[in-house]
C-alpha positions as CSV (number, residue, x, y, z in Angstrom):
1,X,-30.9,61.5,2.0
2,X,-32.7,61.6,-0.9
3,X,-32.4,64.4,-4.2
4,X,-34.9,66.5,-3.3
5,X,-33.9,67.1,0.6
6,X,-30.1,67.8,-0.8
7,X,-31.8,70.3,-3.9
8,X,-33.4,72.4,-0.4
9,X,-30.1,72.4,1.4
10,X,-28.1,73.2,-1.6
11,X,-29.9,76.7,-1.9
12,X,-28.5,77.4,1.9
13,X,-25.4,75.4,2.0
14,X,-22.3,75.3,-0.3
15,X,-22.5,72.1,-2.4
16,X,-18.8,71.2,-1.2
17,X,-20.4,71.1,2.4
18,X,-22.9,68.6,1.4
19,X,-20.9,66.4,-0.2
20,X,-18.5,66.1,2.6
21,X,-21.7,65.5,5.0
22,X,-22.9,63.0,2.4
23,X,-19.4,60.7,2.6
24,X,-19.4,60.8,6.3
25,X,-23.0,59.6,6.9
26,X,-23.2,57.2,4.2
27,X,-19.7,55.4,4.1
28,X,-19.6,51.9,5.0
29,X,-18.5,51.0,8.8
30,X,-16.0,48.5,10.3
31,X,-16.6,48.4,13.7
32,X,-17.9,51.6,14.4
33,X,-15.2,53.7,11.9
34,X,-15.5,54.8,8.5
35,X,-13.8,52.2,5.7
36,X,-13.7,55.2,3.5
37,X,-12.2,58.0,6.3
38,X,-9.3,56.1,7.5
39,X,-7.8,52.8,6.6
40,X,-6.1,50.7,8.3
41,X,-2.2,50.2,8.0
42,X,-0.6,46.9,6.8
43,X,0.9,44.5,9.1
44,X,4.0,43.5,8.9
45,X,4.9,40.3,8.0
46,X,6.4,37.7,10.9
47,X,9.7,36.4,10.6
48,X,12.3,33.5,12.0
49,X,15.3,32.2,11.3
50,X,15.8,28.6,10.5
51,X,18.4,25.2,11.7
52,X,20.8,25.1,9.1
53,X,22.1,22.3,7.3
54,X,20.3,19.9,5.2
55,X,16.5,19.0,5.9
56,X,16.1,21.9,8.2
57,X,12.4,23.2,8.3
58,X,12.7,26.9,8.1
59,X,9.0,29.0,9.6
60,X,7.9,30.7,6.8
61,X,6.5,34.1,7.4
62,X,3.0,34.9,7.4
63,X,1.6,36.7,4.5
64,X,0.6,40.6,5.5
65,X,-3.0,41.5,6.0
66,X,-5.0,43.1,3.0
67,X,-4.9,47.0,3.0
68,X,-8.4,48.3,2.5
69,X,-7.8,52.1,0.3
70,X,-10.1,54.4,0.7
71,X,-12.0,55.7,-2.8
72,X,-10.5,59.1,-4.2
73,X,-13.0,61.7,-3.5
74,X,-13.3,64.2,-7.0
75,X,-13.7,68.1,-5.6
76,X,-16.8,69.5,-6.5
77,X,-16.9,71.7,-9.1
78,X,-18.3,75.5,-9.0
79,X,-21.1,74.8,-11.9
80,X,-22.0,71.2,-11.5
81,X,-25.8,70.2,-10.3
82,X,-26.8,69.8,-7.1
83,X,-28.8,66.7,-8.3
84,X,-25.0,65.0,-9.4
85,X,-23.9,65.3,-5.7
86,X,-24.5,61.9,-4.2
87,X,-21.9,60.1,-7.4
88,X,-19.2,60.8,-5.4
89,X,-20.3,58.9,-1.8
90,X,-22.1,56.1,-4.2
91,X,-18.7,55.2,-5.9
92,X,-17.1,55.6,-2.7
93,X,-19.0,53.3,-0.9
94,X,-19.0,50.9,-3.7
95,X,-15.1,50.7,-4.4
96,X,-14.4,50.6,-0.3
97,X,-16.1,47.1,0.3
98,X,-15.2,45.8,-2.3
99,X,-11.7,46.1,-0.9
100,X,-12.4,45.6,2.8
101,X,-14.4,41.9,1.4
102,X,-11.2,40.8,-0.7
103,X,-10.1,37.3,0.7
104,X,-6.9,36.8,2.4
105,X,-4.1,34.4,1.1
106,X,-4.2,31.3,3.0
107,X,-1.7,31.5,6.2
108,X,1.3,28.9,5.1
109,X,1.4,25.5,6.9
110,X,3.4,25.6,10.4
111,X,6.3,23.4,10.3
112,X,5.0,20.4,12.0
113,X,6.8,20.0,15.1
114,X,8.9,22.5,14.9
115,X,12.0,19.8,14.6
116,X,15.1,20.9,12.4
117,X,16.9,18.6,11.4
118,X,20.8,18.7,10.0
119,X,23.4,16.2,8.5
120,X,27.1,16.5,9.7
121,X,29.9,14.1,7.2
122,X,27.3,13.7,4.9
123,X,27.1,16.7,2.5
124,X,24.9,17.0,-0.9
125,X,26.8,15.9,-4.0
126,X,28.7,13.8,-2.0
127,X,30.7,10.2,-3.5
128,X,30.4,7.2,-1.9
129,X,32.1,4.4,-2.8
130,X,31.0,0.8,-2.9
131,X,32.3,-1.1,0.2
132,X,33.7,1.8,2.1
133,X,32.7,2.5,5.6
134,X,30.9,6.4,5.8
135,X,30.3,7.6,9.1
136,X,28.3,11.0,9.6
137,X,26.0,12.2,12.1
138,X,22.6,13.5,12.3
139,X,21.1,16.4,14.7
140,X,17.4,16.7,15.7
141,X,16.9,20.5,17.0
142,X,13.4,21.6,19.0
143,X,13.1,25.0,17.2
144,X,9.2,25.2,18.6
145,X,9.1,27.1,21.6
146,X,5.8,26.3,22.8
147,X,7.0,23.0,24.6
148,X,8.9,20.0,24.8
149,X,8.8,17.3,21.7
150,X,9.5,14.0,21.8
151,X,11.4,12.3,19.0
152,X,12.8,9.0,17.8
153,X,15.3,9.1,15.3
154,X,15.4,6.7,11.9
155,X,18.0,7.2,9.5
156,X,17.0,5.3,5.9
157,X,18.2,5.3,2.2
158,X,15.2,6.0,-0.3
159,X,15.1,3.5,-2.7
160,X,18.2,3.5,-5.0
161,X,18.5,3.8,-9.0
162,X,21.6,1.7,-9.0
163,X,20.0,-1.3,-6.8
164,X,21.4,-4.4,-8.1
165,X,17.5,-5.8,-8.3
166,X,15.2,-3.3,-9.8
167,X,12.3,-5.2,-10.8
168,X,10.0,-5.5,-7.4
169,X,12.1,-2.3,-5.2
170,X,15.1,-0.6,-6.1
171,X,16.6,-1.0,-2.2
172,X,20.2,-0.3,-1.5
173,X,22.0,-2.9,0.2
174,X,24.8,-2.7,2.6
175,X,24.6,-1.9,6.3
176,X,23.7,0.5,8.6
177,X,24.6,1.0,12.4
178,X,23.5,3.7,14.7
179,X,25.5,4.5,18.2
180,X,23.9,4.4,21.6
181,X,25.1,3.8,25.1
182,X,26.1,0.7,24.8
183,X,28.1,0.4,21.4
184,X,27.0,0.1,17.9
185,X,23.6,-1.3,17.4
186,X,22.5,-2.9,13.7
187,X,19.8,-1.5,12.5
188,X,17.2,-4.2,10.8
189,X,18.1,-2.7,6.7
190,X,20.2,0.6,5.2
191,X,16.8,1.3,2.7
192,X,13.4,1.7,3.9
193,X,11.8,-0.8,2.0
194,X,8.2,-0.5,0.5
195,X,6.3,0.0,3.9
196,X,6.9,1.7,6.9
197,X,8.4,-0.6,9.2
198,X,11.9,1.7,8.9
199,X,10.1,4.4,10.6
200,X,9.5,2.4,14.0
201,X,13.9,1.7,14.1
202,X,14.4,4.7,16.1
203,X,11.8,3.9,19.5
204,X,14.2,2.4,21.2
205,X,16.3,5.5,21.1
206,X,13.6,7.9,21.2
207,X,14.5,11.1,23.6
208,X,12.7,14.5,24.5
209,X,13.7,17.7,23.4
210,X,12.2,21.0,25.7
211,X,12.4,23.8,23.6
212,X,15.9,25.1,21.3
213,X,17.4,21.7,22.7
214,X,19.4,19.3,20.4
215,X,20.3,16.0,20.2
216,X,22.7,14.4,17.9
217,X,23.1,10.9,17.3
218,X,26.1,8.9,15.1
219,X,25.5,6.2,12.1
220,X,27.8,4.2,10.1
221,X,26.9,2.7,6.8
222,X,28.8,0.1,4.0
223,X,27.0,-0.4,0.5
224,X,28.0,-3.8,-0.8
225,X,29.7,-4.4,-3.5
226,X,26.7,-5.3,-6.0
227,X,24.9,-2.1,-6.0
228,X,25.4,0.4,-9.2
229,X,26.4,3.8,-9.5
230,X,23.3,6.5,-9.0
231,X,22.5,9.3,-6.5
232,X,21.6,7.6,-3.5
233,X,19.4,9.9,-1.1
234,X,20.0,9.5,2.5
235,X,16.7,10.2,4.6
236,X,16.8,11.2,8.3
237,X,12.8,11.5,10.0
238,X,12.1,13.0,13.4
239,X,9.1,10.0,14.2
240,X,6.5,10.2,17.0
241,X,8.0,7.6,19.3
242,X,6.0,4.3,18.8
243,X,3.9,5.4,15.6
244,X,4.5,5.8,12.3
245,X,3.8,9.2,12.2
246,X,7.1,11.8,10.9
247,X,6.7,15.0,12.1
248,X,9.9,16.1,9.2
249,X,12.3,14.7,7.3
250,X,15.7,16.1,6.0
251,X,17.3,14.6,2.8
252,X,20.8,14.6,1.6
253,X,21.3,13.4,-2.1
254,X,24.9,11.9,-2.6
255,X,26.5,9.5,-5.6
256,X,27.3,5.8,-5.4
257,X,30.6,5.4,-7.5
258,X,32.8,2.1,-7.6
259,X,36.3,2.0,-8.8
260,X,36.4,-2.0,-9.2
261,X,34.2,-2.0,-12.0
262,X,35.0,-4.7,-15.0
263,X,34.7,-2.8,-18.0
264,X,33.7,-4.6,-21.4
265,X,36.6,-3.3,-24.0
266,X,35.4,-5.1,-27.1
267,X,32.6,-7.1,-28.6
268,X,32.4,-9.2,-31.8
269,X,29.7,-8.8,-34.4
270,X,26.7,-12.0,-33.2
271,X,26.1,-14.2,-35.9
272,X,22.6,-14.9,-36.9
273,X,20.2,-17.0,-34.4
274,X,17.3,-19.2,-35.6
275,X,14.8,-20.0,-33.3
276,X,14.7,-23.9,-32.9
277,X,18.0,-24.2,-34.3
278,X,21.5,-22.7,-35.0
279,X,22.5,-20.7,-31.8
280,X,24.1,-17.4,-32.4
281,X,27.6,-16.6,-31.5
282,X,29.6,-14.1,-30.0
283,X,33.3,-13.2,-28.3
284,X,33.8,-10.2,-26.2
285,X,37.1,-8.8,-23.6
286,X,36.4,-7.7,-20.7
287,X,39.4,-6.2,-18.5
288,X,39.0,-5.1,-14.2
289,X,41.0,-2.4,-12.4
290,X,41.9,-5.3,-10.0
291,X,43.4,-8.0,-12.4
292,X,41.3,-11.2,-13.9
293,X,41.8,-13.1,-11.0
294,X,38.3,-12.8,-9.5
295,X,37.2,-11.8,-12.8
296,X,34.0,-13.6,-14.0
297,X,31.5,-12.7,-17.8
298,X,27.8,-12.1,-17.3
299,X,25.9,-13.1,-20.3
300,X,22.4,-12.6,-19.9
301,X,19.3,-12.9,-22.5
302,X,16.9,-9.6,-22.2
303,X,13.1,-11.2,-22.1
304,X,10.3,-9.3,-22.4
305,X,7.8,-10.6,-19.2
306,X,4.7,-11.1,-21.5
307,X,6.9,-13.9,-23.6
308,X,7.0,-16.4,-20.2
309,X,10.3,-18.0,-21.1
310,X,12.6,-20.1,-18.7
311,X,15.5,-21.2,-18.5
312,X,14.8,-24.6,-20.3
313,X,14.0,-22.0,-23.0
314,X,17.2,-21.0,-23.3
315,X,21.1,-22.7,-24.4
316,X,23.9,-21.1,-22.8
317,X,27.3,-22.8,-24.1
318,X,31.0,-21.3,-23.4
319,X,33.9,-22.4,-25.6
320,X,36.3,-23.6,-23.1
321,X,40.0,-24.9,-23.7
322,X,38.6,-25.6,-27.7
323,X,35.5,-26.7,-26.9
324,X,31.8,-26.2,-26.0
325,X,30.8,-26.7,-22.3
326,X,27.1,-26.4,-21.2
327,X,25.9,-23.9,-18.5
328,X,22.6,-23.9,-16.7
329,X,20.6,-20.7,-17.6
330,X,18.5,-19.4,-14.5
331,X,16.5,-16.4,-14.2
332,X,18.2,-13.1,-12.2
333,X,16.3,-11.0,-10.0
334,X,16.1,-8.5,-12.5
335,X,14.2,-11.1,-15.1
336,X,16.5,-12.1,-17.2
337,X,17.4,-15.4,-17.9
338,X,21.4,-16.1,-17.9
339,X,24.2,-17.9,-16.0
340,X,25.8,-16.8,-13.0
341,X,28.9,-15.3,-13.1
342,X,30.2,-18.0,-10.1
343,X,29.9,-20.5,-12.5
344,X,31.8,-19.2,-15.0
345,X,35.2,-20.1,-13.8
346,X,38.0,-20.6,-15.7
347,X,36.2,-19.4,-19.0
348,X,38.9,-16.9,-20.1
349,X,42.0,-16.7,-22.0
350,X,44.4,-13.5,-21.8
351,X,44.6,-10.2,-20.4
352,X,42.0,-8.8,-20.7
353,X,40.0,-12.1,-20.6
354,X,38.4,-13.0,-24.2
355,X,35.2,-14.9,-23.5
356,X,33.6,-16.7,-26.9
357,X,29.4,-17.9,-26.1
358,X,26.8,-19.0,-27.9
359,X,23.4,-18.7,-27.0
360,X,20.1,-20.3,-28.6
361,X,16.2,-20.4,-28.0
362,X,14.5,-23.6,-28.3
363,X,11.0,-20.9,-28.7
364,X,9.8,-17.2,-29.0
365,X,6.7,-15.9,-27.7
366,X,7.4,-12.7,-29.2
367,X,8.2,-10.7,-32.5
368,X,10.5,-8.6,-30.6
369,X,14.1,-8.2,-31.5
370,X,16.9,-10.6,-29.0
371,X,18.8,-8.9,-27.1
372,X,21.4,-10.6,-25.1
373,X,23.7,-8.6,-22.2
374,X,27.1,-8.9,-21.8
375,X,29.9,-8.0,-19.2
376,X,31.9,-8.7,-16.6
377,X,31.8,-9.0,-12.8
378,X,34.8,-9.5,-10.4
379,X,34.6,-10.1,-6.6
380,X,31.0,-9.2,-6.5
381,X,31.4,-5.8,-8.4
382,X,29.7,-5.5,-11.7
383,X,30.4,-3.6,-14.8
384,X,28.3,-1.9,-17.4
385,X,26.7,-4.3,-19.6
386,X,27.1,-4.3,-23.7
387,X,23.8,-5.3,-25.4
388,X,24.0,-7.4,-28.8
389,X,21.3,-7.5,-31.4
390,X,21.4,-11.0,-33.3
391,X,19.7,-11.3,-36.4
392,X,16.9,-13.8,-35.7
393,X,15.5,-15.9,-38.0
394,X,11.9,-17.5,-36.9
């Protein structure tokens, strides 16, 4: 309707008349109805209630639908122009799609699945100590209601920040069992490893679950003695039954701890080293909560990788009864080049057992300063090590 129709009108009709007809004929229309007349109500937003316990997948709710406002309409005032009449259904029409076009969030991701999964005997912050049996038991819940899933179980540590070998993977070691009909089966490692072989371990108990069913199965574990204190996470996977494929995953996060650690008391200052020549040399005591009977020292040279040194590099001699006595010096799986504790017995006097070294390097690749590791281990359980700083002389 253009200015000079509604200038006509206006000399017959009220102007608060025509502006009313002009929002109703040129509003913008979804499905038939007028944006700008009525809009509609919000939606309320979905809700469910999730398993409990640890690794449960709760359904998150889904996000309300927009709410398209309709423009404020100004009332006409008694003096204005007829020719100013149409501003008001303009800005109307203008301000109501841009609303009704506004983009929706994105819907959240549905659980897939619809597994829950929760952890009974194994609790978050939870201690484990080195060499002790911890059983606990895990529960796979069908929380979708659309139809039956089917599920095989794997249980798996993560890999561990207190592995005894760090420098490839960081795997726990110890055991892990899982119990089915017929007894306590082995499973093939307690840590998943770098691939995903752990995730086909559970086929062979694989189940289906019709919808709000459970199933719960029991495991067993024992870390050895040679792995450190850290937080260990303990992983449990609902898998697609002979895939690779994990639908979820629940986590519990627990601490390795071990009471039978050797503990290094006190270490003597190292005397100088030259390269080529004059070993340095060193004491240290070193005491363990069970006794030095099984008690054994760790020396160990620190070497950077880029140096390439071996252990014909390297002298390792232990003063023994009043005098020196040669040890082979072999690389550890961690890289560094020492001797192993096993071979180190009867190289003590006292309680705590004093231990007197020297160590020397026939070559250095490297401008770096030498640092040499020293402790104890007893029975397989080893203590924190004390690093020494020699003054080197090249």
């Amino acid at each position: 309707m253009n200015a000079s129709v509604i200038a006509r009108i206006a000399k017959i009709v009220p102007l608060a008349v025509v502006t009313a007809v002009g929002i109703a004929a040129c509003g913008p229309t979804n499905g038939e109805a007028s944006v700008a007349a009525s809009a509609p109500a919000s939606t309320p937003a979905a809700t469910s209630s999730a398993t409990p316990g640890a690794g449960a997948v709760p359904t998150v709710p889904a996000p309300a639908a927009p709410t398209t406002e309709a423009a404020p309409t100004t009332p006409a005032l008694t003096n204005a122009a007829p020719a100013a009449a149409p501003a008001a259904p303009v800005a109307a029409k203008t301000e109501a799609k841009t609303a009704a076009k506004a983009p929706a969030a994105p819907a959240p991701a549905k659980p897939a699945g619809g597994i829950g999964i929760t952890f009974d005997g194994l609790r978050a912050g939870q201690k484990i100590q080195v060499g002790d049996q911890v059983s606990f038991s895990v529960t796979w819940k069908n929380n979708d209601a659309s139809g039956t899933r089917a599920v095989a179980p794997v249980v798996a540590t993560q890999q561990f920040e207190g592995a005894e070998c760090r420098r490839v993977l960081s795997m726990a070691q110890g055991t892990l069992e899982r119990k089915d009909a017929t007894g306590w089966k082995a499973m093939p490692a307690l840590s998943q490893g770098g691939g995903m072989d752990y995730a086909g371990t559970g086929n062979d108990a694989a189940f289906e679950l019709a919808a709000g069913e459970s199933r719960t199965v029991e495991y067993r574990m024992v870390l050895d003695a040679g792995n450190q204190p850290g937080k260990l996470y303990v992983e449990a996977d609902a898998v697609v039954p002979s895939t690779y494929k994990v639908l979820t995953k629940g986590v519990v996060t627990t601490s390795v701890v071990d009471s039978h650690r050797p503990v290094v008391n006190s270490v003597s200052k190292p005397t100088p080293l030259v390269v080529g020549g004059t070993p340095t040399e060193f004491s240290f005591k070193v005491s363990s909560p069970d006794g030095p009977g099984l008690l054994r020292p760790a020396v160990y040279l620190s070497v950077p990788a880029s140096e390439g040194l071996t252990g014909e590099d390297v002298t390792i001699e232990a003063k023994v009864g009043g005098e020196w006595k040669s040890f082979e010096a072999t690389e550890d799986c961690n890289g560094r080049i020492g001797v192993a504790p096993a071979q180190l017995t009867g190289v003590m006097t006292g309680n705590p057992a004093e231990y007197t070294f020297r160590v020397g390097l026939k070559r250095t690749g490297s401008t770096k300063p030498v640092e040499i590791e020293v402790g104890g281990a007893s029975d397989g359980h080893y203590g924190a090590p004390t690093t020494l700083r020699p003054a080197v002389r090249r």
